[in-house]
N, C-alpha and C positions, 0 to 999 in steps of 0.2 A: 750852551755850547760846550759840547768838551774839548777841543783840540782848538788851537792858533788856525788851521787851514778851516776849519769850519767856521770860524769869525771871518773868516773872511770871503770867501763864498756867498755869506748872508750879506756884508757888506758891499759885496760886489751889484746883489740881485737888488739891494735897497738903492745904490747910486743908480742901478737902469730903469727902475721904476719911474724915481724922481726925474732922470730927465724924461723919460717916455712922458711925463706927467709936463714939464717944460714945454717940450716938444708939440705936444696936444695944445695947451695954453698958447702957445705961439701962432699954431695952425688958426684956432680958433679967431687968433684978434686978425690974423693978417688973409683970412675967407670970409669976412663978415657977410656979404653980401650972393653968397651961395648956401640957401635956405636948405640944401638935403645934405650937404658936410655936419652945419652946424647942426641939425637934428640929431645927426650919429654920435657928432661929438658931445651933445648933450649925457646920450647912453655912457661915453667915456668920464665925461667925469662925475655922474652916479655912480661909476664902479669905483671909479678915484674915493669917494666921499666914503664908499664903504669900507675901501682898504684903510684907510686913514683912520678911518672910527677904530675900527677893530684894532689897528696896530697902536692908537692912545690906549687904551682897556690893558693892552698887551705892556704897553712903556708904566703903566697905573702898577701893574702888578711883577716889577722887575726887578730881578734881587741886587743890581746897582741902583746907588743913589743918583748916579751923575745920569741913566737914563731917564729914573724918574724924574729926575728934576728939570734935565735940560730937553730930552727926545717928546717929553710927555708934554707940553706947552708947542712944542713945534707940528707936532703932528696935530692937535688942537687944533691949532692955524693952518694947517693945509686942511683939515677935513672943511674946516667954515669956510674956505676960498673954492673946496672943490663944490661945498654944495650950492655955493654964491654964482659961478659958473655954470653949477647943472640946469637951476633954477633961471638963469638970465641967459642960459645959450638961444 
């Protein structure tokens, strides 16, 4: 990122993911018993798990240490909860 407004822009679209990704997870536990939601939402957090993969690879190869160190463990853990999710929806 070269400019202050571009950090934060990215940081913007990364806080709505996450909740989008909240948001989902909530839906999820609080529809259990409506079998064509959770099917769809199934398809949501497969796409979850993918962005997750890719943005660990992406935290793997980042010229801060504080991402490597701190984003790249976190994203870890959401990709295994998204695919825990896709897997058990």
């Amino acid at each position: 990122m070269k400019t202050h407004d571009n950090m934060l822009v990215m940081e913007g679209i990364s806080i709505g993911i996450n909740l989008l990704f909240l948001g989902i997870a909530f839906l999820r536990f609080s529809q259990r018993n409506n079998a064509t939601l959770v099917n769809k939402l199934r398809i949501a957090f497969w796409l979850f798990f993918v962005l997750f993969s890719l943005n660990t690879l992406g935290n793997l190869f980042a010229e801060t240490l504080t991402e490597t160190l701190i984003f790249t463990p976190l994203t870890v853990l959401l990709a295994i909860l998204s695919l825990r999710l896709a897997l058990k929806a």
